[in-house]
KEPAMI-894372 format. One record per residue: x, y, z of N, C-alpha, C in turn. Coordinates in nm, 2 decimals. Layout:
REC   n.px   n.py   n.pz  ca.px  ca.py  ca.pz   c.px   c.py   c.pz
REC      X      Y      Z      X      Y      Z      X      Y      Z
...
***
This chain:
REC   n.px   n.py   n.pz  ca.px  ca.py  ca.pz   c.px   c.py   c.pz
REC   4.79  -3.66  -0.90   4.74  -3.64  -0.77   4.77  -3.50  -0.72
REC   4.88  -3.43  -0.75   4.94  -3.31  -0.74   4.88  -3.20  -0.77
REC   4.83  -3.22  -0.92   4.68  -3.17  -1.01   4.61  -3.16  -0.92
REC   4.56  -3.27  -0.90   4.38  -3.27  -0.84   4.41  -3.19  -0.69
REC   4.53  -3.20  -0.61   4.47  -3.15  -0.48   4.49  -2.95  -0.49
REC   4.57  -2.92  -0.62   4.56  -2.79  -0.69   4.45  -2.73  -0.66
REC   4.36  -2.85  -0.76   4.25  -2.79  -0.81   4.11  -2.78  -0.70
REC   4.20  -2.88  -0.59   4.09  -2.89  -0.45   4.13  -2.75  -0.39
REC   4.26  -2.71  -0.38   4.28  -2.55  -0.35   4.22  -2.47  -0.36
REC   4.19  -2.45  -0.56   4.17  -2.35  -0.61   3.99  -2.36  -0.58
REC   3.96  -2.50  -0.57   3.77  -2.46  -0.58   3.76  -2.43  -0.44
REC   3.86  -2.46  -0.33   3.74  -2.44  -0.21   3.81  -2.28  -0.19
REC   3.90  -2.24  -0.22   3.93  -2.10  -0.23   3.80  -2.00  -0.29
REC   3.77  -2.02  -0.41   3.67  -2.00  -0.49   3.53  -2.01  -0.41
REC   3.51  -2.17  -0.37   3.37  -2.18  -0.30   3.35  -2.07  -0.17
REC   3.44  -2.08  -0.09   3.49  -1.92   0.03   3.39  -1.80  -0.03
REC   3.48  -1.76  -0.17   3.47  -1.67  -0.22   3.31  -1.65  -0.26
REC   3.25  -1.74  -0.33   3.10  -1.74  -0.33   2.98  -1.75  -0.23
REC   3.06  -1.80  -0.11   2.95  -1.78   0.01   2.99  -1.73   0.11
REC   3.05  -1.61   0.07   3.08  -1.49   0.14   2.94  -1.38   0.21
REC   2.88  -1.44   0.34   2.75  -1.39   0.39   2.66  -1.46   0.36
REC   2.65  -1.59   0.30   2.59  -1.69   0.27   2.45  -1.71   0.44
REC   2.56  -1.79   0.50   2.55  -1.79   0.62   2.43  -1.75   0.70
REC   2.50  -1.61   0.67   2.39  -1.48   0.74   2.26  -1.49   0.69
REC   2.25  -1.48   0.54   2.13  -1.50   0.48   2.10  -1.61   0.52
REC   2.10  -1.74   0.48   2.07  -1.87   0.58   1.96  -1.86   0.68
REC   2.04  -1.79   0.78   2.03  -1.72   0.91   1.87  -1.62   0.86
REC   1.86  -1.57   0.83   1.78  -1.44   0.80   1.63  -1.55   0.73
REC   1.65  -1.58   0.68   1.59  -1.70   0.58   1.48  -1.79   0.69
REC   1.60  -1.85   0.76   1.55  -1.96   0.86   1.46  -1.89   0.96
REC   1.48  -1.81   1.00   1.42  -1.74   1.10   1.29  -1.67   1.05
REC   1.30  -1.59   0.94   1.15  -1.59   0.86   1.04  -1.69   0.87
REC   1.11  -1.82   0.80   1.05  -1.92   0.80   0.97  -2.01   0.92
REC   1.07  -1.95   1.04   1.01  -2.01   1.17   0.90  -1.93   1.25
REC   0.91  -1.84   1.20   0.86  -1.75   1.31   0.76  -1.59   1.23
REC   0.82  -1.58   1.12   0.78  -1.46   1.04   0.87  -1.36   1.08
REC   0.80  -1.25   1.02   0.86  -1.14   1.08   0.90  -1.07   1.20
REC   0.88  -1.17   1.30   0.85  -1.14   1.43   1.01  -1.10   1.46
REC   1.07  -1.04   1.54   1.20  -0.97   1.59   1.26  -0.95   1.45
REC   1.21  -0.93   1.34   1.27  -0.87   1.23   1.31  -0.74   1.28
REC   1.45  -0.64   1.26   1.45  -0.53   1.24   1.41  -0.47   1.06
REC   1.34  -0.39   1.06   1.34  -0.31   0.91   1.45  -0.34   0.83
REC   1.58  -0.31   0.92   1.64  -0.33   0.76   1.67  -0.48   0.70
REC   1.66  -0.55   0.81   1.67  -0.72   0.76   1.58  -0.75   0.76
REC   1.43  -0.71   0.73   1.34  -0.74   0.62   1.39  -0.69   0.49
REC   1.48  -0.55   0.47   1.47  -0.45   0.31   1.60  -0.56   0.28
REC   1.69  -0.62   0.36   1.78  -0.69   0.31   1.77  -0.82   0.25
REC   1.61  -0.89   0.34   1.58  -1.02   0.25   1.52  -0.97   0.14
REC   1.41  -0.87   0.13   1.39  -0.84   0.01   1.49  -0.82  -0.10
REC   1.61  -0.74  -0.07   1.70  -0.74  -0.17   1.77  -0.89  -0.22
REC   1.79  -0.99  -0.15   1.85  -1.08  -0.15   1.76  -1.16  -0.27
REC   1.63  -1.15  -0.30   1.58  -1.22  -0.39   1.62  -1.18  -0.50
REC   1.65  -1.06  -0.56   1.69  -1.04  -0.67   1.86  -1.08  -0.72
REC   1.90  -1.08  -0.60   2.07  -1.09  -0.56   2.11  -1.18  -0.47
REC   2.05  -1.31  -0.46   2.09  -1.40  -0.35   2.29  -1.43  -0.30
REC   2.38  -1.36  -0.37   2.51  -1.40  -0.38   2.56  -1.27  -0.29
REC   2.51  -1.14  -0.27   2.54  -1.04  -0.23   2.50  -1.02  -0.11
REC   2.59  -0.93  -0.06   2.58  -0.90   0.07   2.50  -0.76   0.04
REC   2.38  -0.79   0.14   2.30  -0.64   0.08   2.30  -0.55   0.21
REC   2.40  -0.63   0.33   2.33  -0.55   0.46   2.33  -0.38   0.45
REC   2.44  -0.35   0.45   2.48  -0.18   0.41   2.37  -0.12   0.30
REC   2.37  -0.19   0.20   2.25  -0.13   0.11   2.10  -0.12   0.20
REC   2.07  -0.22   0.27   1.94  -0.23   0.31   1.96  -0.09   0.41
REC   2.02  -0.10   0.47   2.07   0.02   0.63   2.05   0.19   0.52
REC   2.14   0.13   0.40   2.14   0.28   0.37   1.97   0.33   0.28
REC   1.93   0.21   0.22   1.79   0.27   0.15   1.71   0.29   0.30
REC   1.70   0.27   0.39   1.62   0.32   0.57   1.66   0.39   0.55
REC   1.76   0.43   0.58   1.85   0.60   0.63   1.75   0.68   0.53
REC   1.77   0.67   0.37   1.70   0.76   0.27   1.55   0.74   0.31
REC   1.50   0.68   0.33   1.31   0.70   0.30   1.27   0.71   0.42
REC   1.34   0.63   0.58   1.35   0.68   0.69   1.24   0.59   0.73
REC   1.17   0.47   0.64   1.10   0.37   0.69   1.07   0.27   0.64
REC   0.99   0.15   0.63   0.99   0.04   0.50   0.91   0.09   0.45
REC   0.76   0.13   0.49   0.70   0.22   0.39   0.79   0.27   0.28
REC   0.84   0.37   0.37   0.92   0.48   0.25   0.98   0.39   0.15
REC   1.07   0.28   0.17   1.16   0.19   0.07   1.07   0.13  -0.01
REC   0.94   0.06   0.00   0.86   0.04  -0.05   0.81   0.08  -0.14
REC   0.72   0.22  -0.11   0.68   0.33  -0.20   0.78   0.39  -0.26
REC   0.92   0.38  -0.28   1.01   0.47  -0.39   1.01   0.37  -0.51
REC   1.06   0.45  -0.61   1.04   0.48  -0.75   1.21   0.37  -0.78
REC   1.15   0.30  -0.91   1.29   0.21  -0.89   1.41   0.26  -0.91
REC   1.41   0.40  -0.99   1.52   0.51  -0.99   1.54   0.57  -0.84
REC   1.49   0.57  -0.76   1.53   0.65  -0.65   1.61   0.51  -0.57
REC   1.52   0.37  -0.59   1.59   0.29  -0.49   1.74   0.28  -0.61
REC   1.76   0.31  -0.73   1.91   0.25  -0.79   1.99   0.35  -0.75
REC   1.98   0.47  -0.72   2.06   0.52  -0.65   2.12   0.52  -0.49
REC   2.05   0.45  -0.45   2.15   0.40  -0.31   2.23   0.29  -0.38
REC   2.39   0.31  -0.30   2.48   0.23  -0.36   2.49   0.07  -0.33
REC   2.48  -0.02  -0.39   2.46  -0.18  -0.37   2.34  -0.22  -0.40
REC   2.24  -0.09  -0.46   2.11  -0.16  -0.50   2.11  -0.15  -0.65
REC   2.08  -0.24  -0.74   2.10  -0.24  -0.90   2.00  -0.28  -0.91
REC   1.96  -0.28  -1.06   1.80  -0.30  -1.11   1.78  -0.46  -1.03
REC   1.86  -0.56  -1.03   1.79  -0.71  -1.00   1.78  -0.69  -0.84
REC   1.81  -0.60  -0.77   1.78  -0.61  -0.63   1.62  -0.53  -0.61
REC   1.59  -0.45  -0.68   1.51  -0.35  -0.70   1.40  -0.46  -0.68
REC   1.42  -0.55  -0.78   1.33  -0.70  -0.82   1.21  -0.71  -0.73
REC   1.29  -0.73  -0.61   1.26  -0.81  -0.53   1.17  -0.74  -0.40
REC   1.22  -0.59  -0.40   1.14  -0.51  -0.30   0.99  -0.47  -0.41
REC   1.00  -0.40  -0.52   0.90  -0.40  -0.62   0.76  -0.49  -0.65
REC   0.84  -0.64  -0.58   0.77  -0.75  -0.63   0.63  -0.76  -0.50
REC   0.75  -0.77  -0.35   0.67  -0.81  -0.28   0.56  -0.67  -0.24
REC   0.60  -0.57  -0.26   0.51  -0.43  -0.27   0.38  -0.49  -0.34
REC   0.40  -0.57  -0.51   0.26  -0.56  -0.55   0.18  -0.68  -0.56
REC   0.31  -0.75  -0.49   0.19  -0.92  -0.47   0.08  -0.85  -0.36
REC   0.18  -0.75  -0.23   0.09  -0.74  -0.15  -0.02  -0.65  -0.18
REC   0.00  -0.58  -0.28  -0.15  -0.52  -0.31  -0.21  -0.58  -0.34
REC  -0.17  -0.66  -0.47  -0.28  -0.74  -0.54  -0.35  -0.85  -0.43
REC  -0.27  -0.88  -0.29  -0.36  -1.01  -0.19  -0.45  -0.92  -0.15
REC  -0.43  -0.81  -0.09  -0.54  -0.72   0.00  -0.61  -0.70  -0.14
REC  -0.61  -0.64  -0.20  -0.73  -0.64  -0.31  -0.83  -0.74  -0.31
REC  -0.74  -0.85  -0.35  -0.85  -0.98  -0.38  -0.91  -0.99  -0.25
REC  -0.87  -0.98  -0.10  -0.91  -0.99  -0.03  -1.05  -0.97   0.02
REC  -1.04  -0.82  -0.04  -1.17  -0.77  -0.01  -1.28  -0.76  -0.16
REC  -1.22  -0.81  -0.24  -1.29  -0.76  -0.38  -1.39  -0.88  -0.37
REC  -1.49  -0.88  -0.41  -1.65  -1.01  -0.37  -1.70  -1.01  -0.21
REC  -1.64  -0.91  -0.16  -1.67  -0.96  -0.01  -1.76  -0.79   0.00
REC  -1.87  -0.80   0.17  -1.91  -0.67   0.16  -1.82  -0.65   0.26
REC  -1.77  -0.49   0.21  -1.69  -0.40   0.31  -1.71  -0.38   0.43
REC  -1.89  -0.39   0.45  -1.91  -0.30   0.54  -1.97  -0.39   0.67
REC  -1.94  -0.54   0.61  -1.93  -0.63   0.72  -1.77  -0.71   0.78
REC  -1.70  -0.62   0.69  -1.54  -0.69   0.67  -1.47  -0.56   0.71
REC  -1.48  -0.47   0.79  -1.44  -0.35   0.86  -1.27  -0.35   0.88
REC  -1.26  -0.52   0.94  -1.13  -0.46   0.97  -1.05  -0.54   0.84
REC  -1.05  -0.60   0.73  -1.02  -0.64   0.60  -1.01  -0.51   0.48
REC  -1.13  -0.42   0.53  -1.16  -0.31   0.47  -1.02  -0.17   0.51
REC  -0.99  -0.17   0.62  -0.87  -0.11   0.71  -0.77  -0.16   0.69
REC  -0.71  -0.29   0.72  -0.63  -0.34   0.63  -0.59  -0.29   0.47
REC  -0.67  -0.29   0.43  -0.64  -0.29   0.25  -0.63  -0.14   0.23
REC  -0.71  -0.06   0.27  -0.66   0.08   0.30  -0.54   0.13   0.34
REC  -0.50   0.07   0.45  -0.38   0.11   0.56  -0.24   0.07   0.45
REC  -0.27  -0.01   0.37  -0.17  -0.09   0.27  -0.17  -0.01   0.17
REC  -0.27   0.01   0.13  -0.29   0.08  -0.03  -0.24   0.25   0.01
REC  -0.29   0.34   0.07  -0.31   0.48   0.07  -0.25   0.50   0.22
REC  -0.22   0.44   0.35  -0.22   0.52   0.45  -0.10   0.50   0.46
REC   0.02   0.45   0.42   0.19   0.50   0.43   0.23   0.63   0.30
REC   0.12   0.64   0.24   0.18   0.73   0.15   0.21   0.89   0.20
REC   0.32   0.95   0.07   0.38   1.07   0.16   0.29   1.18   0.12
REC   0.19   1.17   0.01   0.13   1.26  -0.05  -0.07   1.19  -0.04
REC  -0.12   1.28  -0.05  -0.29   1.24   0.02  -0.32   1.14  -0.14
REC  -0.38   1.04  -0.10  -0.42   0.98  -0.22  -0.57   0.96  -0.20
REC  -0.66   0.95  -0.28  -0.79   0.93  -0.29  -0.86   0.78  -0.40
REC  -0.91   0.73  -0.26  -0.90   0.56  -0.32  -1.13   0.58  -0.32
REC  -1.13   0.50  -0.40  -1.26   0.47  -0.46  -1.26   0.29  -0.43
REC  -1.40   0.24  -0.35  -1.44   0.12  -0.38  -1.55   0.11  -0.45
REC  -1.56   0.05  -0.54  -1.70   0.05  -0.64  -1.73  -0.13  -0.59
REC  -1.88  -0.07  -0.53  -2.01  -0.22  -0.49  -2.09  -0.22  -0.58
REC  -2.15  -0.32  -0.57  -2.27  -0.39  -0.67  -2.39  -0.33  -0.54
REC  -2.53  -0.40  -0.60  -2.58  -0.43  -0.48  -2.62  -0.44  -0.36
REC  -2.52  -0.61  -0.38  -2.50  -0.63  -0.26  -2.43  -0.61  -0.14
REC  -2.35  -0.47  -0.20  -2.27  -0.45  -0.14  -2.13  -0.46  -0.11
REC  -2.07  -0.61  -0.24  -2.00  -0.62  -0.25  -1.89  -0.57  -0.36
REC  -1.74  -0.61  -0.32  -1.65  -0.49  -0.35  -1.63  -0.54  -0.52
REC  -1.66  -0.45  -0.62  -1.63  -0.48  -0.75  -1.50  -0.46  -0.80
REC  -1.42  -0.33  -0.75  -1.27  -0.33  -0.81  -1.27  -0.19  -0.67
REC  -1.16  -0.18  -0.67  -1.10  -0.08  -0.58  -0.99   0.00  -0.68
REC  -0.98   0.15  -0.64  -0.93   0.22  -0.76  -0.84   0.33  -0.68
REC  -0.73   0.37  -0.65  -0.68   0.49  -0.60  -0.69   0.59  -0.72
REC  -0.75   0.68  -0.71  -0.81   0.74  -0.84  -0.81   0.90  -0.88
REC  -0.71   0.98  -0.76  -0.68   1.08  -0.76  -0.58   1.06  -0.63
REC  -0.43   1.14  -0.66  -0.30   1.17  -0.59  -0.33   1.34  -0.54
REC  -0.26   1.35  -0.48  -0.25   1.51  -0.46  -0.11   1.52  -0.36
REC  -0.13   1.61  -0.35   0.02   1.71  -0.26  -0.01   1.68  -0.15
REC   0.10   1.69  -0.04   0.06   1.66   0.09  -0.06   1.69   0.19
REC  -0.09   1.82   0.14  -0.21   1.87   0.25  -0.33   1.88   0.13
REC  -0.34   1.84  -0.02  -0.49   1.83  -0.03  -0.48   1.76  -0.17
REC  -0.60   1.70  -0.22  -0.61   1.59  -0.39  -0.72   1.72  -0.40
REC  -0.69   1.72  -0.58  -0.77   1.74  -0.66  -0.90   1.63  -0.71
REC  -1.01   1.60  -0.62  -1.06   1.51  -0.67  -1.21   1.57  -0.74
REC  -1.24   1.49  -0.84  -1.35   1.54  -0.94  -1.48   1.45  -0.93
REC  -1.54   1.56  -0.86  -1.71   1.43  -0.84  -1.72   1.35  -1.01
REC  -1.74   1.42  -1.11  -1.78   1.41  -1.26  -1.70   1.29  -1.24
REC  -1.59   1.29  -1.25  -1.46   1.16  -1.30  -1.50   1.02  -1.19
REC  -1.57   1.03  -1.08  -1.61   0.94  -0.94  -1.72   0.90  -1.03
REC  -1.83   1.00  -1.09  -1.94   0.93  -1.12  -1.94   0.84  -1.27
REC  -1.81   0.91  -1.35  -1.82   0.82  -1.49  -1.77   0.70  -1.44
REC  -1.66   0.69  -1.35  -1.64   0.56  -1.28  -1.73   0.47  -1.25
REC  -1.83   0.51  -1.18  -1.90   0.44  -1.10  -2.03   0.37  -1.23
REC  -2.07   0.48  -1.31  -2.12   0.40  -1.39  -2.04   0.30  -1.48
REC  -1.91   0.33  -1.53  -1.83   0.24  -1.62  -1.84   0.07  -1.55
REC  -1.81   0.09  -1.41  -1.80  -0.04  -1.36  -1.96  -0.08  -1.30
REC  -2.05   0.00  -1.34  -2.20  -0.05  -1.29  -2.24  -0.06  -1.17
REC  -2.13   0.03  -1.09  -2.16   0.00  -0.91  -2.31   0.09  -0.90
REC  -2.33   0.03  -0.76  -2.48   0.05  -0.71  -2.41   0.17  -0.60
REC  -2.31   0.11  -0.52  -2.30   0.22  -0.43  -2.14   0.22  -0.41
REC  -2.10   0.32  -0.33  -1.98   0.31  -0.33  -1.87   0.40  -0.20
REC  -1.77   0.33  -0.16  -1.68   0.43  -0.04  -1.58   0.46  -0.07
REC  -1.54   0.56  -0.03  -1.46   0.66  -0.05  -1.36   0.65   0.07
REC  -1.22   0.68   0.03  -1.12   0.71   0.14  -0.97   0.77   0.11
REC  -0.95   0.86   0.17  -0.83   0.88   0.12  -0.72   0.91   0.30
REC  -0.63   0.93   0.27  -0.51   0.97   0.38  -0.47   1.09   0.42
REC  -0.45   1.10   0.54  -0.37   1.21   0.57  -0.21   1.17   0.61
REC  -0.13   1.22   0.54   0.00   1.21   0.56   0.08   1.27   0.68
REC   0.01   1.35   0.76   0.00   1.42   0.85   0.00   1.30   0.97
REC  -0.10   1.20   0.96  -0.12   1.14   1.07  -0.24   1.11   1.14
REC  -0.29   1.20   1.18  -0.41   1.32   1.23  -0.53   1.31   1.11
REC  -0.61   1.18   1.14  -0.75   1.18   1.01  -0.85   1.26   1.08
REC  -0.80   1.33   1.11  -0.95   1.48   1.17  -1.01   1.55   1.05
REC  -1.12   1.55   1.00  -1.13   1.60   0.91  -1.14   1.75   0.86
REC  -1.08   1.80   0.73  -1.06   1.96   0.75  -1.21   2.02   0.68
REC  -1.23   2.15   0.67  -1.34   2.22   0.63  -1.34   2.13   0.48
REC  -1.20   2.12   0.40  -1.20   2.11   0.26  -1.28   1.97   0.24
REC  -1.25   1.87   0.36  -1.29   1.75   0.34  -1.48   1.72   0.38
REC  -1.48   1.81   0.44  -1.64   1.82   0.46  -1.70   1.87   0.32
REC  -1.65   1.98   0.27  -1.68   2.02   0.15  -1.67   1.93   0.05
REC  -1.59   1.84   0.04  -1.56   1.74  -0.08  -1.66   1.61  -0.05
REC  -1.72   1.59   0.06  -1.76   1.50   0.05  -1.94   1.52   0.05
REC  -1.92   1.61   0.07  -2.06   1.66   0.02  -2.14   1.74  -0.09
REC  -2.06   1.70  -0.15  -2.01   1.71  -0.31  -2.02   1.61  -0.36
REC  -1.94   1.53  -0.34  -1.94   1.35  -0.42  -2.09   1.28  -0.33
REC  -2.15   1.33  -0.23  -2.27   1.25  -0.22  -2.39   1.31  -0.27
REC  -2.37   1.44  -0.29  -2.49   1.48  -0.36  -2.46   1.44  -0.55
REC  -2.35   1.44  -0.59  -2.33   1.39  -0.74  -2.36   1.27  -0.76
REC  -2.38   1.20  -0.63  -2.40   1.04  -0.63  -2.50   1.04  -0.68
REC  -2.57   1.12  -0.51  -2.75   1.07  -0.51  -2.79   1.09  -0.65
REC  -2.72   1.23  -0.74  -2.79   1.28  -0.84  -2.86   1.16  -0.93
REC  -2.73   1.03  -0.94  -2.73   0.99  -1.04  -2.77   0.80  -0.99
REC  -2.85   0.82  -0.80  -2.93   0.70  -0.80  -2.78   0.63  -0.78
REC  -2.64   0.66  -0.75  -2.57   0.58  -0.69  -2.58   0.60  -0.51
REC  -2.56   0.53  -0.43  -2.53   0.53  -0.30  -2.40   0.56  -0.23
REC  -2.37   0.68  -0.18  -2.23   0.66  -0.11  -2.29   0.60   0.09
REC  -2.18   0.54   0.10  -2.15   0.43   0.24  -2.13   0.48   0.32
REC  -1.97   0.56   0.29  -1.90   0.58   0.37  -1.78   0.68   0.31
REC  -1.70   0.77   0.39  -1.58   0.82   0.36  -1.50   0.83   0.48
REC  -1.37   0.71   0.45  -1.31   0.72   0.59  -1.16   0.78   0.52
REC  -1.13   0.84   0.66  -1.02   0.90   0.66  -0.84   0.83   0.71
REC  -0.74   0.81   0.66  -0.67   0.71   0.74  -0.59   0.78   0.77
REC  -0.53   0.72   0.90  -0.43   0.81   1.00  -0.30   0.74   1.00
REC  -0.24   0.74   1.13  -0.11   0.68   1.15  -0.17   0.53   1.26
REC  -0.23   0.42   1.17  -0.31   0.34   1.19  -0.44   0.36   1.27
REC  -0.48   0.44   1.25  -0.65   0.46   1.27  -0.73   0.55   1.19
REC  -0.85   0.57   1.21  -0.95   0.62   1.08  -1.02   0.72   1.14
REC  -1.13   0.83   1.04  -1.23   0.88   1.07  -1.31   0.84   0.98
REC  -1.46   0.80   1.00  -1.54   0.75   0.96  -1.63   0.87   0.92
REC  -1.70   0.93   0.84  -1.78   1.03   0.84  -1.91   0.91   0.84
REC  -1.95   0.84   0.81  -2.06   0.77   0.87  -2.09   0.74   1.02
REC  -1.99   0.69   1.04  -2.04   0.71   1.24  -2.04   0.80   1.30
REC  -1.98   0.94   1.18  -2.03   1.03   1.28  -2.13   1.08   1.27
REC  -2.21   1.06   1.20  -2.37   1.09   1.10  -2.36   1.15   0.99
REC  -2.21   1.19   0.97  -2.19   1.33   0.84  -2.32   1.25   0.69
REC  -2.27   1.13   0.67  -2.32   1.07   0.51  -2.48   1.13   0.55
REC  -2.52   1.05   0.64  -2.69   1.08   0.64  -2.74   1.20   0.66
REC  -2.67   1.31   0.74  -2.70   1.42   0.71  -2.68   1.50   0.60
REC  -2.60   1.46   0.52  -2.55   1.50   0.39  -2.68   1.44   0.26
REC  -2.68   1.34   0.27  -2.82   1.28   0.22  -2.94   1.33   0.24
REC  -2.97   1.37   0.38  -3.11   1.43   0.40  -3.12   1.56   0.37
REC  -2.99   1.63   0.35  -2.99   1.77   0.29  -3.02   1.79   0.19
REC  -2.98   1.67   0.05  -3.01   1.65  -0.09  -3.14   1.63  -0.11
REC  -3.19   1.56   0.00  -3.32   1.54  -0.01  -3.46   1.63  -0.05
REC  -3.40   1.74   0.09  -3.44   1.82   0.11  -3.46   1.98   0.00
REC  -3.37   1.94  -0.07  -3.34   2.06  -0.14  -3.35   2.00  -0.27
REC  -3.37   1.86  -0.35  -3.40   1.85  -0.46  -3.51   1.73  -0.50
REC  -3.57   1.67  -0.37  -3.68   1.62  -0.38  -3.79   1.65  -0.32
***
């Protein structure tokens, strides 16, 4: 009897010891579950995320301190699994877990819009954008390739660049466009800046990639620009069709 209430000592001493913040997570857990992310702060979202790879650990300080470094969940999101193992309390199995839900959520907004037309699914199309290219710290240049009908065949971020400009290659847009057999296709990339006002360089680039299109009997849509959640559309502002009727003009 002396034994056994020892050994009742020693496990709930031990059991303590293993749900050490238990609790809290619980807590963090339950409240997702009820309600979503709603009064989430940032970092107890980056701290449930860590907790899937590490459900035994207390990740709050780690979550606090990877914010502090990227300065947003974007930021923690978009870093490199080397940059997140350097904040201290994050090890490769916590990494797991922020990595994972980054690319389920690409891959849902993808599927989302991939079979559907873009250009009747505007705000699905802004969404998957705003996800894919508009938290990034450097300009990215995203490609949607349509059929048709319009709808979305595969989506491609298909040139990075430096903060204020992408090296993007009409030639490399058009071998694309035929590799995947699109009929037409929209273009979008970010400004990191915030501010999707378009520069001289971006007028110039896009009237470039629509005359390489027309060349080759593909259709460009559209080229929107994404901000700090909002866009420029060079189609609503007439740029595409005036850009079109200028090719017209000059090679038919």
């Amino acid at each position: 009897m002396k034994s056994e209430s020892g050994n009742k000592g020693s496990e709930g001493t031990n059991q303590k010891k293993r749900h050490k913040g238990e609790g809290h997570r619980e807590r963090l857990r339950d409240k997702f579950l009820a309600t979503g992310l709603t009064g989430f702060h940032d970092y107890e979202v980056i701290e449930l995320l860590l907790t899937l790879g590490m459900p035994r650990k207390d990740c709050k300080a780690a979550a606090k301190a990877a914010l502090k470094k990227f300065r947003n969940l974007p930021g923690v999101l978009e870093a490199s699994n080397e940059e997140l193992r350097q904040i201290q309390g994050i090890g490769p199995k916590n990494v797991l877990g922020v990595k994972l839900i980054k690319a389920v959520a690409d891959r849902y907004l993808e599927r989302r819009i991939t079979g559907k037309d873009p250009l009747n699914n505007s705000q699905e199309l802004f969404e998957y954008l705003q996800h894919a290219i508009g938290d990034k710290g450097r300009e990215c240049f995203e490609v949607l390739f349509l059929d048709a009908k319009n709808r979305v065949i595969k989506a491609d971020t298909m040139f990075q660049g430096t903060l204020t400009a992408s090296a993007v290659y009409p030639r490399e847009v058009v071998h694309a466009a035929l590799t995947h057999r699109a009929a037409a296709l929209i273009f979008a990339h970010n400004h990191p800046s915030g501010e999707p006002a378009p520069s001289t360089d971006d007028m110039a680039l896009t009237r470039r990639l629509v005359f390489a299109c027309r060349a080759m009997g593909i259709t460009v849509h559209e080229h929107l620009i994404i901000g700090n959640n909002t866009y420029y559309s060079f189609a609503d502002h007439g740029h595409i069709a005036r850009m079109k009727d200028d090719y017209d003009q000059k090679f038919e």
